[in-house]
C-alpha positions in Angstrom: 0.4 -5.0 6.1 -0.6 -5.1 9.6 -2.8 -2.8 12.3 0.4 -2.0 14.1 2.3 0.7 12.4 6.1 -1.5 11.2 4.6 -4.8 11.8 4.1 -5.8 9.2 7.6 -5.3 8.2 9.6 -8.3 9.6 6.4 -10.2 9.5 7.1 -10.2 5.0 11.2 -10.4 5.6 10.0 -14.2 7.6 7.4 -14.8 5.0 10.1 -14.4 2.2 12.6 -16.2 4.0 10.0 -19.2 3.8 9.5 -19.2 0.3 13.7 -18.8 -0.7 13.9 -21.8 2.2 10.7 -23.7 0.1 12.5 -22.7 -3.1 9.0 -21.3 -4.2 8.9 -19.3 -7.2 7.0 -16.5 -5.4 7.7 -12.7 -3.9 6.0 -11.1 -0.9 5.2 -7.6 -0.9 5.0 -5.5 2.0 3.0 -2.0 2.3 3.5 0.5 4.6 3.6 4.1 5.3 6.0 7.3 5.4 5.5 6.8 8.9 6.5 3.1 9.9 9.8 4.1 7.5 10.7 5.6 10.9 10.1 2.9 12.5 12.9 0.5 13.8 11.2 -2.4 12.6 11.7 -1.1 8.9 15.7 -0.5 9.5 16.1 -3.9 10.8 13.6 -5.9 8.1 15.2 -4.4 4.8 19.0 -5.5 6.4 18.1 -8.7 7.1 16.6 -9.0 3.2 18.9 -7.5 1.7 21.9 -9.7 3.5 19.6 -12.9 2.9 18.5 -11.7 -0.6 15.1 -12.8 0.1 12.5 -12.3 -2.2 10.6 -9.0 -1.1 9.3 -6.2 -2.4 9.2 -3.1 0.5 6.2 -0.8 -0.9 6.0 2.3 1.2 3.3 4.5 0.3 3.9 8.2 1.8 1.0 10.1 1.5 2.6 12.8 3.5 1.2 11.9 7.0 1.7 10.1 9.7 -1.3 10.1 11.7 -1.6 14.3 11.7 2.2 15.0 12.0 3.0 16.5 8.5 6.2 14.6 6.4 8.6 17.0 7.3 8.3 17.4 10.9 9.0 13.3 11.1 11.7 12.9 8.5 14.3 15.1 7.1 15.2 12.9 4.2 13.4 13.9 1.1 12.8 10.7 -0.3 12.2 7.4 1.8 13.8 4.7 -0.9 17.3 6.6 -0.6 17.4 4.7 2.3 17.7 1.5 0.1 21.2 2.9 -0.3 22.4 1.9 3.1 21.0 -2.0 2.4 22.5 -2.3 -0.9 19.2 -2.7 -2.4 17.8 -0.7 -5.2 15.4 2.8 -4.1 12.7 3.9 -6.6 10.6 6.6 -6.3 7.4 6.7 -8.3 4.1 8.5 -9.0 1.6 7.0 -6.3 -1.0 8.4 -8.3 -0.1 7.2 -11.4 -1.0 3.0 -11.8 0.8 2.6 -14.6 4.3 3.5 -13.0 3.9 1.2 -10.0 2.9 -0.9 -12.1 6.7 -0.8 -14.4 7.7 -0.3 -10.8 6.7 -3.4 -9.0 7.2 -5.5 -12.1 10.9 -4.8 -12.0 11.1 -5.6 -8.6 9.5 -8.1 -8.5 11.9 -10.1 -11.8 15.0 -8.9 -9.5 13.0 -11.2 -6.7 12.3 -14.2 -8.6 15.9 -14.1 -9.9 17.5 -14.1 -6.9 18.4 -10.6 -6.8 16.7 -9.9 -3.9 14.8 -6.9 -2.4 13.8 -3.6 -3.9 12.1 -0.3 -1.7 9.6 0.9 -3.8 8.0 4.5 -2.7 4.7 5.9 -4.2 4.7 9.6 -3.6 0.8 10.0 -2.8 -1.4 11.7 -0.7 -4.2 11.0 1.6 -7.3 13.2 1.0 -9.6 12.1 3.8 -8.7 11.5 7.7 -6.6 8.8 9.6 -9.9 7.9 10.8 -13.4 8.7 10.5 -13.3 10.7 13.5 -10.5 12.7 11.8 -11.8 15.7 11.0 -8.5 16.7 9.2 -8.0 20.2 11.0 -4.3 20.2 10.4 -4.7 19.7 6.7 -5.1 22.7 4.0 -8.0 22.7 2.6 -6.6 24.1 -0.9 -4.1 20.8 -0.5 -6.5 19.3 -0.5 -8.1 20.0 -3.1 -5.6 20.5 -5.3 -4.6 16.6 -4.4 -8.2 15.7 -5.3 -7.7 16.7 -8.6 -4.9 14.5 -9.0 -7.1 11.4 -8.7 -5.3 8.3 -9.7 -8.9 6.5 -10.5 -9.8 9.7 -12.8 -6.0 9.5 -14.4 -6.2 5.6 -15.5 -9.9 6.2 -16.9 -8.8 9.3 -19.1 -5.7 6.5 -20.1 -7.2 3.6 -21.4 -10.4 5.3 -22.3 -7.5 7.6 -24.4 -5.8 4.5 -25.8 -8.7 2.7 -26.9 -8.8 0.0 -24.7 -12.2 0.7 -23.3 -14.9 3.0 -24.0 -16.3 5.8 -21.9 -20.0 4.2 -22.3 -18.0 0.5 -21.1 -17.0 1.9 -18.0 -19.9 3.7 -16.9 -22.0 0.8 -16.9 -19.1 -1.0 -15.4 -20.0 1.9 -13.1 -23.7 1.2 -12.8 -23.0 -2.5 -12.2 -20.5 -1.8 -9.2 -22.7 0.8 -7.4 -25.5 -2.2 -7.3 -23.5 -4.6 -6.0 -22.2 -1.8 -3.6 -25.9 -1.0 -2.4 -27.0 -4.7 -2.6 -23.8 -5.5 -0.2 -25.2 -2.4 2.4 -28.7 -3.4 2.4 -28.0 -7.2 2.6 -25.9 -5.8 6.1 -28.3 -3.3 7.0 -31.2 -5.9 7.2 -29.1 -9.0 8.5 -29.6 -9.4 12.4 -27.0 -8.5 14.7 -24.6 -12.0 15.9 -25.9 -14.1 19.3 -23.1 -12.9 21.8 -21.9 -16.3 22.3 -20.7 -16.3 19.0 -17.9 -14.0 20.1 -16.4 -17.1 21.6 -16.5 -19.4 18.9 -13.2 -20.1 16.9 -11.4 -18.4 20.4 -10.2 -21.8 22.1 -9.5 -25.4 21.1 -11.2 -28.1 22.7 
């Protein structure tokens, strides 16, 4: 993924095409969101994989915004991986909440990868429950969407899993918990108390010699 909204796109389509060239037993995955699908970048990276069959896996996460402009006022299609039709690549949509379904997801796409089958579209219906930015004050958002998405938590979903099948306890994973929030608060206090950089440091690493 990149900072500029599709970049990131061809950017993975020339990183696969290095590792088919290499013959490297390895996929790239590329994330994005609902709205770099609209993007021409995305139109022109998933053609060139798919005629190359180049070993990528196109993960488009739509959480239902593009910046503040809604889904449906940027795309009429209802679901991003149809497009996947049009490259003769497979489409999947899955629960973006749900780990254990990207999970299946992925895994598939990426075996069609390393076998040569080339790319799959992958998109995780999701949504994004706090701003674009933290000077987003999320105006053009519900406020009973968003808490209804709240409650959809994917973190709260795969703890009530695998504390349900057995494969951790409820006591395991809140001092997992504890343990986390230290290193959290050890990391913040370690950069709250570190002095600030000499300026000339912005130039180092800028130009060869």
């Amino acid at each position: 993924t990149t900072t500029v909204v599709g970049g990131g796109l061809p950017i993975a389509v020339g990183v696969a095409f290095a590792q088919q060239y290499r013959n490297q037993n390895t996929v790239t995955a590329c994330l994005f969101g609902d709205g770099a699908a609209d993007e021409g970048s995305f139109h022109e990276a998933l053609n060139l994989a798919s005629l190359w069959r180049l070993p990528v896996v196109f993960v488009c996460e739509n959480n239902m915004y593009a910046g503040a402009q809604r889904y449906e006022e940027h795309t009429r299609a209802k679901d991003i991986a149809d497009r996947a039709m049009a490259y003769a690549m497979p489409g999947e949509v899955v629960n973006g909440n749900d780990v254990t379904a990207i999970y299946g997801a992925t895994r598939r796409a990426r075996d069609l990868a390393i076998s040569g089958g080339g790319p799959t579209l992958i998109e995780c219906k999701t949504y994004r429950c706090r701003g674009h930015g933290e000077a987003d004050h999320q105006l053009y958002q519900p406020k009973e969407e968003i808490a209804e998405w709240k409650g959809k938590c994917p973190i709260a979903r795969l703890r009530d899993e695998v504390v349900a099948q057995g494969l951790i306890s409820a006591d395991e994973l809140q001092e997992m918990e504890v343990k986390i929030n230290r290193i959290v608060e050890d990391a913040v206090r370690f950069a709250e108390e570190s002095p600030y950089p000499r300026l000339e440091e912005a130039l180092e690493d800028v130009f060869v010699q």
